[in-house]
Gaussian input, Z-matrix of N, CA and C with variables (Angstrom, degrees):
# hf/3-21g

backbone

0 1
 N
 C     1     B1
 C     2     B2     1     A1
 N     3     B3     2     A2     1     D1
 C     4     B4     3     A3     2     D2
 C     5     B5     4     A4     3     D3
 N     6     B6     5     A5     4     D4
 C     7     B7     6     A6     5     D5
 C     8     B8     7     A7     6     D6
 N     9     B9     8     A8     7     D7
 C    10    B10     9     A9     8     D8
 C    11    B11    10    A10     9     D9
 N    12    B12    11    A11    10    D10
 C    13    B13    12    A12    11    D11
 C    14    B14    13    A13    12    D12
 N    15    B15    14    A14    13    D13
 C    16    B16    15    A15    14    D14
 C    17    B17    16    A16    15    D15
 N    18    B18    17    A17    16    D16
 C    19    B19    18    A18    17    D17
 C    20    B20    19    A19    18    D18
 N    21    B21    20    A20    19    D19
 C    22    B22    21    A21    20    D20
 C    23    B23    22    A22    21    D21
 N    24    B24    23    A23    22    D22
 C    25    B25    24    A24    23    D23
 C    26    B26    25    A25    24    D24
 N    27    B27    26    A26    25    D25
 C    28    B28    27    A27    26    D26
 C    29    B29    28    A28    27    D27
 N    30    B30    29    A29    28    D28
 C    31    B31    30    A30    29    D29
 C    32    B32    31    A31    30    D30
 N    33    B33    32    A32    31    D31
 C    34    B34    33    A33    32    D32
 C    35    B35    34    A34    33    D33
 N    36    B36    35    A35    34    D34
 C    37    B37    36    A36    35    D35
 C    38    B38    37    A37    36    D36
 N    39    B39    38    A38    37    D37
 C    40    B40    39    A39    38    D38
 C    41    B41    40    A40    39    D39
 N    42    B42    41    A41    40    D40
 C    43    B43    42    A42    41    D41
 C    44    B44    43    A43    42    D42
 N    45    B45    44    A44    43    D43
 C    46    B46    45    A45    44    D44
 C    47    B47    46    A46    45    D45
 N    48    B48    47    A47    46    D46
 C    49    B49    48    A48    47    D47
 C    50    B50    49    A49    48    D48
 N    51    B51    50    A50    49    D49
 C    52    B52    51    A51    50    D50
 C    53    B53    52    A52    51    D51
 N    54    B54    53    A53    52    D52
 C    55    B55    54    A54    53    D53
 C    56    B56    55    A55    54    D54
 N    57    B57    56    A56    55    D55
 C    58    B58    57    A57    56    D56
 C    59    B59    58    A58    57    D57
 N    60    B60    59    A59    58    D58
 C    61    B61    60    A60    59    D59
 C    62    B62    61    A61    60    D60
 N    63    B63    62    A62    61    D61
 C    64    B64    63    A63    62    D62
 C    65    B65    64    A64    63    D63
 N    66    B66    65    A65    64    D64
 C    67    B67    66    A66    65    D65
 C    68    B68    67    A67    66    D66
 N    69    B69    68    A68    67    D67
 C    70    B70    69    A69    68    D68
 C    71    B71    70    A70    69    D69
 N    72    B72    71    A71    70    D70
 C    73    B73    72    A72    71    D71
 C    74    B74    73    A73    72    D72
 N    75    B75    74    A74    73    D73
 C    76    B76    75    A75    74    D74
 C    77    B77    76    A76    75    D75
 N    78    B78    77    A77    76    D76
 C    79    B79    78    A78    77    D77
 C    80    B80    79    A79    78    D78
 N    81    B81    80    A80    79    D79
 C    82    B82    81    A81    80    D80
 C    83    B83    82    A82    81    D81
 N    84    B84    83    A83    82    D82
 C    85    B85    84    A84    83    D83
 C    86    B86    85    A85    84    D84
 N    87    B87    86    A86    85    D85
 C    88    B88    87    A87    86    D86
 C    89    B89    88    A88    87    D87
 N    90    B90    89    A89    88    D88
 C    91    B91    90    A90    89    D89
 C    92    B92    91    A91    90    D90
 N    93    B93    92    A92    91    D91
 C    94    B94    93    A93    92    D92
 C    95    B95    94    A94    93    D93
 N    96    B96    95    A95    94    D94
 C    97    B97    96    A96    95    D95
 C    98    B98    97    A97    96    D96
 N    99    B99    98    A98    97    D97
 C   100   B100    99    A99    98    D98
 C   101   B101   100   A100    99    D99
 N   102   B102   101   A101   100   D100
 C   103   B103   102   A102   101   D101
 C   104   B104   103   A103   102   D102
 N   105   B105   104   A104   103   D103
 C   106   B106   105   A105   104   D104
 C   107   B107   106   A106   105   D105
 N   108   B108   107   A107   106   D106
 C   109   B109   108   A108   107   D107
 C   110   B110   109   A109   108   D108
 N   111   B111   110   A110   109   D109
 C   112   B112   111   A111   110   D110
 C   113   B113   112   A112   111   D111
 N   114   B114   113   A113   112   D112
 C   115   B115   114   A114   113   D113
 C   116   B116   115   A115   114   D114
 N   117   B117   116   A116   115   D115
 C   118   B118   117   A117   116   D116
 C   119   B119   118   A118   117   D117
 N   120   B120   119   A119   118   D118
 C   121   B121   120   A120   119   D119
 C   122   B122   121   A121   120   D120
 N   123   B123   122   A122   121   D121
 C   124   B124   123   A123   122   D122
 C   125   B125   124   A124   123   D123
 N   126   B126   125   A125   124   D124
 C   127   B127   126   A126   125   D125
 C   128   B128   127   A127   126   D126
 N   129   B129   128   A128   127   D127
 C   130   B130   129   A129   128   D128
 C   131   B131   130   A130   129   D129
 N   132   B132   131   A131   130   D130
 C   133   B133   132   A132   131   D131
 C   134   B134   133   A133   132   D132
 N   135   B135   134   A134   133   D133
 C   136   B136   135   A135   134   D134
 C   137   B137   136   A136   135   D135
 N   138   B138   137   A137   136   D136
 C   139   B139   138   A138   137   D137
 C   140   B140   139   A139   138   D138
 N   141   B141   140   A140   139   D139
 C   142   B142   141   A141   140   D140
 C   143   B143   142   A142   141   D141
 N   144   B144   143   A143   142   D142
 C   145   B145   144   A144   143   D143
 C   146   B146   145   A145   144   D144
 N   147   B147   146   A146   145   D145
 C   148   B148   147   A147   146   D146
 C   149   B149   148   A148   147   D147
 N   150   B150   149   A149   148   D148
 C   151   B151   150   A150   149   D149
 C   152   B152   151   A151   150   D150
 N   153   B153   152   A152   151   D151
 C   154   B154   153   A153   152   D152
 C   155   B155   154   A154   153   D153
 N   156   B156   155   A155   154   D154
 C   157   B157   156   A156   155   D155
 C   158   B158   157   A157   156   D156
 N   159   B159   158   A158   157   D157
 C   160   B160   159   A159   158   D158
 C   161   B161   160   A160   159   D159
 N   162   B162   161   A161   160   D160
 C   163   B163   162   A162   161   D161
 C   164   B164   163   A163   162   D162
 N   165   B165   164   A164   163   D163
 C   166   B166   165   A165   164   D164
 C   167   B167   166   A166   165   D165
 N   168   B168   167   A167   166   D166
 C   169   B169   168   A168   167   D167
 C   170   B170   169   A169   168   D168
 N   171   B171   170   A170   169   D169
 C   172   B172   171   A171   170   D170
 C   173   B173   172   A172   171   D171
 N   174   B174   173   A173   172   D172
 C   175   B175   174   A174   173   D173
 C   176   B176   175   A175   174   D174
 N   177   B177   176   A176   175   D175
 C   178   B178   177   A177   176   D176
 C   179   B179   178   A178   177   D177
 N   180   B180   179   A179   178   D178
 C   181   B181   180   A180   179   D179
 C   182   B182   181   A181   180   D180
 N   183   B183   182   A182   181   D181
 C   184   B184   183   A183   182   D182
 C   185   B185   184   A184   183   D183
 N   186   B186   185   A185   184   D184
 C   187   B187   186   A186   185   D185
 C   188   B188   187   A187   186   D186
 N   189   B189   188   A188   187   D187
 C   190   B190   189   A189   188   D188
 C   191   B191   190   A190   189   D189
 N   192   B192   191   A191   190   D190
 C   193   B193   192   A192   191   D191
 C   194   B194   193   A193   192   D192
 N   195   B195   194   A194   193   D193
 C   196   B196   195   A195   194   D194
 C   197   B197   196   A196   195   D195
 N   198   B198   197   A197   196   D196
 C   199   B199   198   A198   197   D197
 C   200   B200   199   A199   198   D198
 N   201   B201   200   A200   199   D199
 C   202   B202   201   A201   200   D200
 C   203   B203   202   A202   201   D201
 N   204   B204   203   A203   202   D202
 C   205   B205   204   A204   203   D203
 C   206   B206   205   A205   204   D204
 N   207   B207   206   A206   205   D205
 C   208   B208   207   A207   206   D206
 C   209   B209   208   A208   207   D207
 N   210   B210   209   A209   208   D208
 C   211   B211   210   A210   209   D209
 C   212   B212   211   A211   210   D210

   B1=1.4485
   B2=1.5278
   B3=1.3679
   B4=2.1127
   B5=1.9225
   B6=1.2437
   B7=1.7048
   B8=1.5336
   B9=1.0020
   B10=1.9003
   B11=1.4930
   B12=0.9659
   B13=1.6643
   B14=1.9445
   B15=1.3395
   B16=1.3488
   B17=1.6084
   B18=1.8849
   B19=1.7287
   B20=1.7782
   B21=1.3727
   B22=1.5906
   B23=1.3271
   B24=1.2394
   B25=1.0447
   B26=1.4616
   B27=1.3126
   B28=1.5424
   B29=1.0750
   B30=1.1453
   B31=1.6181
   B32=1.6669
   B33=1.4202
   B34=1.0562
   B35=1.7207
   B36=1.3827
   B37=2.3059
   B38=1.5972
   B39=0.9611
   B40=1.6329
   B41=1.6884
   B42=1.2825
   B43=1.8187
   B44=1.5211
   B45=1.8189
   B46=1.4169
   B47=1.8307
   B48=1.3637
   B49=1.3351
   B50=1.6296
   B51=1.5515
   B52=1.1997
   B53=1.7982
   B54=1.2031
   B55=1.7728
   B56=1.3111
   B57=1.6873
   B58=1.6043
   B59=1.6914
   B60=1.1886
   B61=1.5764
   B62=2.0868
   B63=1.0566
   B64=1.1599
   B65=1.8398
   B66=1.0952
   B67=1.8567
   B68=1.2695
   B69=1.6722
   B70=1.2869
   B71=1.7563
   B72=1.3611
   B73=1.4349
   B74=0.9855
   B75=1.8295
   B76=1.5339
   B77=1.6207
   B78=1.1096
   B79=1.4998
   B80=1.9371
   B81=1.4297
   B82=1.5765
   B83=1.6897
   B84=1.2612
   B85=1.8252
   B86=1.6823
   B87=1.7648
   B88=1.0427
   B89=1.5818
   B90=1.3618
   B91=1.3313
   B92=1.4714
   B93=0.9950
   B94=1.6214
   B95=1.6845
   B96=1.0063
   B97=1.3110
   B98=1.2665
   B99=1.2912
   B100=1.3417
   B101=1.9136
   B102=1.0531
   B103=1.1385
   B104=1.2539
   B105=1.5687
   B106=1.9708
   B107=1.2823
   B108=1.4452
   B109=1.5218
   B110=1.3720
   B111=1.0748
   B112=1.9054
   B113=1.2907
   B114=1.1898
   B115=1.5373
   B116=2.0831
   B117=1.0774
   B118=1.2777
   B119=1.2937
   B120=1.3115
   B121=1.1600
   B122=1.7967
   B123=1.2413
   B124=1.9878
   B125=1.3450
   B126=1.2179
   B127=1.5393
   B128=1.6028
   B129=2.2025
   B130=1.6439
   B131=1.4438
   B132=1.2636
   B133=1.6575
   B134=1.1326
   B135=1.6730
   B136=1.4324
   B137=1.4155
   B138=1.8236
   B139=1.3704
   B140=1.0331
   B141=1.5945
   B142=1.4719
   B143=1.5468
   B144=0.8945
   B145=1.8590
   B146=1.6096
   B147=1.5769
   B148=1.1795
   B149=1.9298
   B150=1.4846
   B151=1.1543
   B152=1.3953
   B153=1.4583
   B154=1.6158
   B155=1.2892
   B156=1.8384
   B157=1.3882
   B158=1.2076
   B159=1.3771
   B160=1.4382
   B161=1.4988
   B162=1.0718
   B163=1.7230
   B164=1.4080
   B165=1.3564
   B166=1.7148
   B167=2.0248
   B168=1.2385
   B169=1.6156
   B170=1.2730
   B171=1.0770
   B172=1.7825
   B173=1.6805
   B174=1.3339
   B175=1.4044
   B176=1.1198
   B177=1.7665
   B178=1.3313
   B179=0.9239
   B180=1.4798
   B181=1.9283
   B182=1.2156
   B183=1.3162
   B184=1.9848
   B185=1.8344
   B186=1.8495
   B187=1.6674
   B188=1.4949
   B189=1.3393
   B190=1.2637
   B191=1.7104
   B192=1.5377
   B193=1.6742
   B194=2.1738
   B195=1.4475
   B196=1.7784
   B197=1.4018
   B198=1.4035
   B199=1.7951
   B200=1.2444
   B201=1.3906
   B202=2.1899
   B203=1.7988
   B204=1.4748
   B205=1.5986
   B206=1.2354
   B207=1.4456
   B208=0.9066
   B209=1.5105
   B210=1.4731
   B211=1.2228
   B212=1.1825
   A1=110.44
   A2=104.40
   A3=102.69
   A4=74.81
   A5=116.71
   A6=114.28
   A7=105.49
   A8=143.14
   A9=145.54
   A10=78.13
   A11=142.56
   A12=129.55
   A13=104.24
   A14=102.18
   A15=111.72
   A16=123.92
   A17=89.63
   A18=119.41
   A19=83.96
   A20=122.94
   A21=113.74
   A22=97.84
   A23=155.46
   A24=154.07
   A25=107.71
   A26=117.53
   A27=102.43
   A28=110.57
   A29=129.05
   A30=155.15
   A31=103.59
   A32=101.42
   A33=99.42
   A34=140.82
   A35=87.19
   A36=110.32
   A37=92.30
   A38=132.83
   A39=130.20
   A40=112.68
   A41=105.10
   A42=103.13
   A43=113.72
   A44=115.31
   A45=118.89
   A46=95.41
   A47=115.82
   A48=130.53
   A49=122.75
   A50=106.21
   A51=93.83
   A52=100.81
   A53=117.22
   A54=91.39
   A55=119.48
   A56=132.33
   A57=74.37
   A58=103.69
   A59=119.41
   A60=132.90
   A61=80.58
   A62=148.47
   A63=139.07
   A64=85.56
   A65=106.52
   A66=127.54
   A67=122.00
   A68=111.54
   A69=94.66
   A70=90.32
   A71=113.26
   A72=106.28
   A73=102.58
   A74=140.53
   A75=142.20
   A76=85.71
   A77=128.30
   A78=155.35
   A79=112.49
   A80=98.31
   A81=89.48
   A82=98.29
   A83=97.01
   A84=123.32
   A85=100.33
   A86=88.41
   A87=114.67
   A88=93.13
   A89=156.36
   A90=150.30
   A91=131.27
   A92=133.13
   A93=138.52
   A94=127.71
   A95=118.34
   A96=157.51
   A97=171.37
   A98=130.66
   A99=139.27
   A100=92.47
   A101=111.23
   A102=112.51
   A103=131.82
   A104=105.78
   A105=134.39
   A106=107.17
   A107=123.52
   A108=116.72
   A109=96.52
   A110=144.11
   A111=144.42
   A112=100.88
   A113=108.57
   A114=125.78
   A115=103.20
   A116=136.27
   A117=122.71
   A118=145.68
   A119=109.69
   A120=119.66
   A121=135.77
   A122=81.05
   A123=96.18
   A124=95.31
   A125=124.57
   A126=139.09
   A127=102.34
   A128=92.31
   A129=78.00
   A130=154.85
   A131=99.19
   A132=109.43
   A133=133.17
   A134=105.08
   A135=115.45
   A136=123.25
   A137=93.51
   A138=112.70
   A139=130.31
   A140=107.53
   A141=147.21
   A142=97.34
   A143=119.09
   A144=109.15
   A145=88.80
   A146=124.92
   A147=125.28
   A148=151.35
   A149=111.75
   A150=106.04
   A151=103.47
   A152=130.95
   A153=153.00
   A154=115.49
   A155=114.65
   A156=111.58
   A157=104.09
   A158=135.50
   A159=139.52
   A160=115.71
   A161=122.09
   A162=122.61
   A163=134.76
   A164=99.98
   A165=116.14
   A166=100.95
   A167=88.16
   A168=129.99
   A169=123.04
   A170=109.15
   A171=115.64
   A172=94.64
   A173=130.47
   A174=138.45
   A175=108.20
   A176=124.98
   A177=136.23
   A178=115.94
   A179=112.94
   A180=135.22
   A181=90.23
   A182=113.32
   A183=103.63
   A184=62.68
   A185=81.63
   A186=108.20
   A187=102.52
   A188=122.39
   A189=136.42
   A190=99.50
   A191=102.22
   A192=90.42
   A193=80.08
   A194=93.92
   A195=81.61
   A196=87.38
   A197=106.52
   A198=149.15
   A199=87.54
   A200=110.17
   A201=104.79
   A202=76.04
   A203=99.01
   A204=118.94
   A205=105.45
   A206=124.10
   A207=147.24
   A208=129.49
   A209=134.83
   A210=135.51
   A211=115.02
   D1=-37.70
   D2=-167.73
   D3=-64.69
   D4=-76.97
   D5=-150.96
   D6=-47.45
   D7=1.30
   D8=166.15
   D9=-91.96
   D10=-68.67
   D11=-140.45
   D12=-76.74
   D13=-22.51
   D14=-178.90
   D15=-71.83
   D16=-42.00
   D17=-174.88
   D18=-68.50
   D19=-47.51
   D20=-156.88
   D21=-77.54
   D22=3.23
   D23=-161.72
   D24=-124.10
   D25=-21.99
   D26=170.67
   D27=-117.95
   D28=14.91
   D29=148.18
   D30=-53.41
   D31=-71.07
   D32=178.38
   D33=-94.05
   D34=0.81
   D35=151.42
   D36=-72.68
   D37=-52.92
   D38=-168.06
   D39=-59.73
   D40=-68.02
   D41=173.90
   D42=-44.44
   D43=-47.19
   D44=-162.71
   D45=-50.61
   D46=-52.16
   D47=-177.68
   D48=-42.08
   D49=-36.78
   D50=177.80
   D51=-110.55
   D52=-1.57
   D53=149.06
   D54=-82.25
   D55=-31.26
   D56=177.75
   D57=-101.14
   D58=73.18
   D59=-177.01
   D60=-124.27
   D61=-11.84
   D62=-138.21
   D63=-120.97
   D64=167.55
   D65=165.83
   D66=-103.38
   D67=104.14
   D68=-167.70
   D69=-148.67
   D70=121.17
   D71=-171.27
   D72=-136.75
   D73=144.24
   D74=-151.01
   D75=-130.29
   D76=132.30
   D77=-162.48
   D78=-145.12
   D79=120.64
   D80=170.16
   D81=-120.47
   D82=179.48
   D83=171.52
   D84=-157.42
   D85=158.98
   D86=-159.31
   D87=-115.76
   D88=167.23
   D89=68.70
   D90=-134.44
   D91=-159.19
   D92=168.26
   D93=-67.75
   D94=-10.72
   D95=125.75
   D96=-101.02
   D97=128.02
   D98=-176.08
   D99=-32.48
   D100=-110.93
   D101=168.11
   D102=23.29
   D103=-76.35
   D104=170.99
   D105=-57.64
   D106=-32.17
   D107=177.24
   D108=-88.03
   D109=-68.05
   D110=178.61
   D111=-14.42
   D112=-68.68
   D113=-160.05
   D114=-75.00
   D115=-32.23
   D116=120.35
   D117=-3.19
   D118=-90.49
   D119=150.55
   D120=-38.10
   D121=-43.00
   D122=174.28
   D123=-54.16
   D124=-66.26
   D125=-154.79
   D126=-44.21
   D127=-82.46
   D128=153.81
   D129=4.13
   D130=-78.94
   D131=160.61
   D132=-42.64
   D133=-57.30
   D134=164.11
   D135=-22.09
   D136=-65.11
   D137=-176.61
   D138=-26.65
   D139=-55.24
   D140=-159.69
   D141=-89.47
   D142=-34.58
   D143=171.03
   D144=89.50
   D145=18.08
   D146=147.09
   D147=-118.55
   D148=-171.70
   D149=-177.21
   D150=-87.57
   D151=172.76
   D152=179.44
   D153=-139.14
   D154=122.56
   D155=158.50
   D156=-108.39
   D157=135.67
   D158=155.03
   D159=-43.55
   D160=104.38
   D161=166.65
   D162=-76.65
   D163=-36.07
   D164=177.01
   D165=-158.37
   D166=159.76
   D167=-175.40
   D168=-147.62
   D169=117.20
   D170=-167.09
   D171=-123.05
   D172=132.53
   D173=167.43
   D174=-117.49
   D175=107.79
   D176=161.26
   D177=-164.14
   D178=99.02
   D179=-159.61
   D180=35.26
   D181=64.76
   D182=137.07
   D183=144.32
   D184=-171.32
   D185=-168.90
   D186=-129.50
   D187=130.17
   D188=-179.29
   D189=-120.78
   D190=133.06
   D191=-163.78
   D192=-143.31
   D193=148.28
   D194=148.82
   D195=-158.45
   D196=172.00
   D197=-117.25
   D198=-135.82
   D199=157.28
   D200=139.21
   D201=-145.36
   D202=149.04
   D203=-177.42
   D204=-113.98
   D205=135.67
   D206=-178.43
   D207=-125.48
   D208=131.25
   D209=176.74
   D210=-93.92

């Protein structure tokens, strides 16, 4: 039982290590459109010499959107 509790423990010191070893950055935009916020965000990305998944979208007079970027 101790050597399972030992193996799970540096199992899980090991994963913690390579997330935050990983690229992972959460980005929003603002505009009047679906679109105007995407294209925002795209830019962003650009910037970053990375990729974008959209996570959330909020519609109420205008568009509130955020990203997390990924390499």
């Amino acid at each position: 039982m101790k050597t399972i509790k030992t193996l799970s423990l540096a199992t899980v010191a090991a994963l913690s290590l390579i997330s935050f070893g990983s690229f992972a950055q959460s980005v929003t935009a603002t505009s009047s459109t679906l679109d105007g916020a995407e294209a925002k965000i795209a830019a962003q990305a650009q910037q970053e010499g990375a990729n974008y998944k959209i996570t959330e979208a909020n519609f109420n007079n205008g568009v509130h959107m955020t990203a997390e970027l990924y390499k």
